[in-house]
RODO-2510 file (C-alpha; in nm, 4 decimals, decimal comma):
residues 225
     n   res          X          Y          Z
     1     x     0,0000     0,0000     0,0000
     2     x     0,1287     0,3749    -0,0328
     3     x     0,3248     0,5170     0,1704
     4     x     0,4101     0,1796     0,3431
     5     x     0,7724     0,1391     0,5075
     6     x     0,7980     0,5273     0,5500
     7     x     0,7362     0,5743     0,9381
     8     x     1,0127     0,3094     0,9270
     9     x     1,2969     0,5499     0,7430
    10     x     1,1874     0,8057     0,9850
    11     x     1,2656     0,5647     1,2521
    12     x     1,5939     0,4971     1,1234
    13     x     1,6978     0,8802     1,0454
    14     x     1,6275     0,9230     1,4091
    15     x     1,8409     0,6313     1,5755
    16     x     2,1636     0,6968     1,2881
    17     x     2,1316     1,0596     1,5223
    18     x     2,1064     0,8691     1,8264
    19     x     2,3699     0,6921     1,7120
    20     x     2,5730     0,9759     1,6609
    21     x     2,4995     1,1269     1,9880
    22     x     2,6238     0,7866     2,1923
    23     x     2,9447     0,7719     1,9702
    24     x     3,0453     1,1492     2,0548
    25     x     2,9632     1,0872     2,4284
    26     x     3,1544     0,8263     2,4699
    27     x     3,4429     0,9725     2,3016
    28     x     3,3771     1,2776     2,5360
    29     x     3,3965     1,0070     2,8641
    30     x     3,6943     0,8485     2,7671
    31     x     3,8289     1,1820     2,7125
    32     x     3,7341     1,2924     3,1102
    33     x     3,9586     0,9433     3,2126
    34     x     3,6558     0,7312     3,1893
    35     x     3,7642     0,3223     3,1716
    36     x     3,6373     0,2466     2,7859
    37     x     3,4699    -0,0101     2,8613
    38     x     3,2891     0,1940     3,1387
    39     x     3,2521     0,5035     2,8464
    40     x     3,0915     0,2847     2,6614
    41     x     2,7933     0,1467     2,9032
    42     x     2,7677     0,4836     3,0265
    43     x     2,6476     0,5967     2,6480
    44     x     2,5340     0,2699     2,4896
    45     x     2,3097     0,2130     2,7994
    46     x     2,0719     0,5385     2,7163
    47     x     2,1128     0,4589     2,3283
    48     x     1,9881     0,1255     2,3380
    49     x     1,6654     0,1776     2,5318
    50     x     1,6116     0,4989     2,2524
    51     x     1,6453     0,2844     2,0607
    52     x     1,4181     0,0079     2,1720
    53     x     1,1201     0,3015     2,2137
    54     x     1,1724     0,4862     1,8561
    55     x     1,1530     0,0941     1,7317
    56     x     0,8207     0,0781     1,9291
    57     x     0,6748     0,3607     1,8785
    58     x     0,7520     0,4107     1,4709
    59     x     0,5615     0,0539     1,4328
    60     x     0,3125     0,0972     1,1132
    61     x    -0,0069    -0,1857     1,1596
    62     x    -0,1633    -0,2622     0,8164
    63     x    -0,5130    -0,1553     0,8980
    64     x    -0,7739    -0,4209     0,7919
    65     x    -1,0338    -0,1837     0,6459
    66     x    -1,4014    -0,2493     0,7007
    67     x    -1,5978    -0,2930     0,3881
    68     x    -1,9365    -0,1304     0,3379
    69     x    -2,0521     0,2388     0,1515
    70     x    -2,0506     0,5633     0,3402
    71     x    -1,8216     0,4318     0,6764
    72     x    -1,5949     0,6937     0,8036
    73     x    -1,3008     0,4943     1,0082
    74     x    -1,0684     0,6584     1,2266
    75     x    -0,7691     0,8659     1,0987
    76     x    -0,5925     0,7802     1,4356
    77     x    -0,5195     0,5491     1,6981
    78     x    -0,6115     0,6345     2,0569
    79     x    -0,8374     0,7615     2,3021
    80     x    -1,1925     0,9972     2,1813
    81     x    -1,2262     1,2423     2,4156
    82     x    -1,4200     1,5145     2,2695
    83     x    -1,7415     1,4479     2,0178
    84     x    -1,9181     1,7885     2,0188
    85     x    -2,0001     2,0594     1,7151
    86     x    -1,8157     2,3447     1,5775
    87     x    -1,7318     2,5300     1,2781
    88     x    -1,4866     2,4278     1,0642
    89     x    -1,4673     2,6849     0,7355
    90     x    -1,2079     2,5804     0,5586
    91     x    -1,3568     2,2090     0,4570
    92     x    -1,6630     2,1906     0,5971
    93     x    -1,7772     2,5163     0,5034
    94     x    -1,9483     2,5911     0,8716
    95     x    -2,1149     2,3847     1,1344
    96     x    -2,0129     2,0490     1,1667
    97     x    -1,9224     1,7086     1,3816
    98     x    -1,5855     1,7013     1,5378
    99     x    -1,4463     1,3856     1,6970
   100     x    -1,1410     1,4032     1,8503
   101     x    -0,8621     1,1348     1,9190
   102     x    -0,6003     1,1996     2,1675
   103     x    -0,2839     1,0086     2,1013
   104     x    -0,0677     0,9162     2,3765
   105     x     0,2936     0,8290     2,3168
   106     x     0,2386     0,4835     2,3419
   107     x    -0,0025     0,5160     2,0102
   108     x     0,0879     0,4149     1,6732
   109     x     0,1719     0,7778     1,4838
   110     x     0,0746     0,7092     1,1686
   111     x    -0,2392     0,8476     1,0496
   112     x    -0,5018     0,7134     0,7706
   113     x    -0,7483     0,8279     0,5258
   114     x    -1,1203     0,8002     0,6854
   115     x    -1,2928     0,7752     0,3488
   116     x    -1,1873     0,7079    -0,0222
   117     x    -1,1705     1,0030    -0,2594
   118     x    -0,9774     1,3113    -0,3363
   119     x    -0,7745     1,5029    -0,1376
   120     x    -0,9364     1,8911    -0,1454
   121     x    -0,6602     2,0507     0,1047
   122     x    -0,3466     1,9887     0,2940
   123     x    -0,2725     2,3747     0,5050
   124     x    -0,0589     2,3927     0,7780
   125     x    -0,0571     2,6618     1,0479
   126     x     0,1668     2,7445     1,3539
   127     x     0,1421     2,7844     1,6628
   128     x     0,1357     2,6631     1,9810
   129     x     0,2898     2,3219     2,1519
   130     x     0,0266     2,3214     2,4054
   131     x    -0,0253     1,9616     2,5927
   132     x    -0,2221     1,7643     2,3954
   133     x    -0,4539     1,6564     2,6974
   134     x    -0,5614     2,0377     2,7007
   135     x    -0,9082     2,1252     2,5097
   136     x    -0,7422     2,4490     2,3650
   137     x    -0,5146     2,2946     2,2223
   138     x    -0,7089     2,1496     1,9129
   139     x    -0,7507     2,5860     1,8066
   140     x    -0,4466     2,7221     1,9450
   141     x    -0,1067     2,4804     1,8701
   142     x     0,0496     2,4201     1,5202
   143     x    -0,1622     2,2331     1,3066
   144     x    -0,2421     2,0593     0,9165
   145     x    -0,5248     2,0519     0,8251
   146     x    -0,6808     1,8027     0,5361
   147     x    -0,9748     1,7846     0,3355
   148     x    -1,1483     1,4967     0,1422
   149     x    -1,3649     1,4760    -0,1062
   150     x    -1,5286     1,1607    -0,0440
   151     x    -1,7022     0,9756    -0,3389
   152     x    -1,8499     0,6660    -0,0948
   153     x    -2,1637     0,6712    -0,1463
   154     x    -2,1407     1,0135    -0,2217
   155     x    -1,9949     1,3324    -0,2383
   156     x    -1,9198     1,4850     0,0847
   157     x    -1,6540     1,6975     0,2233
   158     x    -1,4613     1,5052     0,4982
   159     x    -1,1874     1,7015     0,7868
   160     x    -0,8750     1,5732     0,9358
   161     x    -0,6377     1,7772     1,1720
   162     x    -0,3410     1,6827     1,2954
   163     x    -0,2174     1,8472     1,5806
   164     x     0,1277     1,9023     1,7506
   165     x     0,1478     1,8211     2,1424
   166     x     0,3746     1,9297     2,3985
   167     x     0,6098     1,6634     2,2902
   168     x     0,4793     1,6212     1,9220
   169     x     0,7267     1,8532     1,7579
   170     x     0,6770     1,7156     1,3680
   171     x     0,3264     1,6550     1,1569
   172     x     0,4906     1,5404     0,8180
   173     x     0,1952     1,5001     0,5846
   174     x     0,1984     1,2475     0,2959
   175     x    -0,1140     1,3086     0,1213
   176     x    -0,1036     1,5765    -0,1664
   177     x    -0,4208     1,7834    -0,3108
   178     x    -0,5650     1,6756    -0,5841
   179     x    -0,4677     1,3119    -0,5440
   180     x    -0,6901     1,0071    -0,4695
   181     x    -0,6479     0,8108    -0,1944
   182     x    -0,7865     0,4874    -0,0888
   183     x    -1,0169     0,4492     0,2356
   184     x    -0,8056     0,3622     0,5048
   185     x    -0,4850     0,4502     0,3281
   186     x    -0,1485     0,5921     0,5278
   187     x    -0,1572     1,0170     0,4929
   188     x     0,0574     1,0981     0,7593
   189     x     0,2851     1,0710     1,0717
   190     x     0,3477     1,3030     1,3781
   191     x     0,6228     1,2265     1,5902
   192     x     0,5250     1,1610     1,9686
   193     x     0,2560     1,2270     2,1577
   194     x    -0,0479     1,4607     1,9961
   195     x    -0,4371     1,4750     1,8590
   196     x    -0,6361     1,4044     1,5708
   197     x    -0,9308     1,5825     1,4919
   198     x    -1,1684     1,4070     1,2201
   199     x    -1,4661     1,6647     1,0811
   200     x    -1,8056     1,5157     0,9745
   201     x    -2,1325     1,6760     0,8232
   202     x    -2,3895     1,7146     1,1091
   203     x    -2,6121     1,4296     0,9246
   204     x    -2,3802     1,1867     0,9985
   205     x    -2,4414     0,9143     1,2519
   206     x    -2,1483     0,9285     1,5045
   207     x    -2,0655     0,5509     1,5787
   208     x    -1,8280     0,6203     1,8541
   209     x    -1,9300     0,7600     2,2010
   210     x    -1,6257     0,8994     2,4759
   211     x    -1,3870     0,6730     2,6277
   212     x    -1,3655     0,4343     2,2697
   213     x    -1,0465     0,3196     2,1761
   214     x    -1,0004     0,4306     1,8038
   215     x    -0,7452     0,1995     1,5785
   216     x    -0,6656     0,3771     1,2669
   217     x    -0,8012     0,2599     0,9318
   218     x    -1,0114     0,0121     1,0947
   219     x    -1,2582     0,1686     1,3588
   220     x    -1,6143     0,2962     1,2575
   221     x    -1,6233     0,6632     1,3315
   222     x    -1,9242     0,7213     1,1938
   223     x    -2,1593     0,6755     0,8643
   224     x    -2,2928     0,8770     0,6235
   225     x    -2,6004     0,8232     0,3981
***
């Protein structure tokens, strides 16, 4: 599928730093006096267990996809914590559904499409790198915001924002306007800890209710039609 293997590279770019970063160390250690063999536990320790987490938490799931016409899955995995309305210009053109998804750091970071179709919009904004946890974060921290154009069952106009956290430095986006994507397909990865905000029309049956653990690509968010 597209876009497969890439949280993996990003995984790797990070520990070749890492990497780095233990080498140096240690040279600076045995530098001080430090025994080399005592250098080198003293910087490999740290390294390895980096290591071990980036490994962990750059892991990509294939998501198995419900079938079926107008299902909205989830864009992320974790934790809804916020189904209410608001207005969301941009896409949606004005009142709307928002469900939001908090991710945790122990989440997979990858994000997917929630419906088949055409990608309208990929904007990003700065700002903030409020805590994630925090309500006012989802208006007030750096932000990239997608639209769909959704063509299952019909068409409708379809919101994903991804959010930075207080630990979520990095959204890198994958989609691009004006291409098609598939319904449940890979769009994007943020790096650590952060939220997901998906935007539906107001006729849409939310399937979801607070507390639900969302996987992404897979979990019924809601249908439309």
């Amino acid at each position: 599928m597209k876009h497969s293997g890439k949280a993996s590279k990003a995984a790797i770019r990070i520990l070749l730093i890492g990497l780095v970063v233990s080498v140096v160390l240690g040279g600076i250690l045995r530098a001080m006096g430090v025994a080399g063999g005592l250098a080198g536990g003293v910087a490999g320790a740290p390294f390895l267990l980096f290591a071990a987490f980036t490994l962990y938490f750059f892991r990509d799931p294939e998501a198995r996809v419900p079938p079926g016409p107008g299902i909205v899955v989830a864009p992320a995995h974790g934790k809804i914590d916020i189904i209410d309305e608001i207005d969301e210009p941009k896409v949606m053109g004005g009142r709307c559904r928002r469900i939001s998804i908090f991710l945790s750091v122990f989440d997979v970071h990858v994000q997917q499409s929630p419906v088949g179709g055409r990608v309208l919009l990929v904007e990003h904004t700065p700002g903030k790198f409020l805590n994630a946890m925090k309500a006012e974060s989802a208006t007030e921290n750096e932000n990239v915001l997608l639209g769909f154009e959704s063509t299952d069952p019909s068409v409708r106009r379809i919101g994903v924002r991804l959010l930075t956290g207080l630990i979520a430095r990095r959204i890198i986006p994958w989609a691009r306007p004006d291409e098609t994507v598939a319904k449940g397909e890979r769009i994007s990865l943020i790096q650590f800890g952060s939220r997901v905000d998906l935007y539906v029309p107001l006729e849409a049956r939310v399937e979801v209710k607070l507390g639900d653990r969302a996987v992404g690509g897979e979990t019924i968010m809601a249908r439309i039609g």
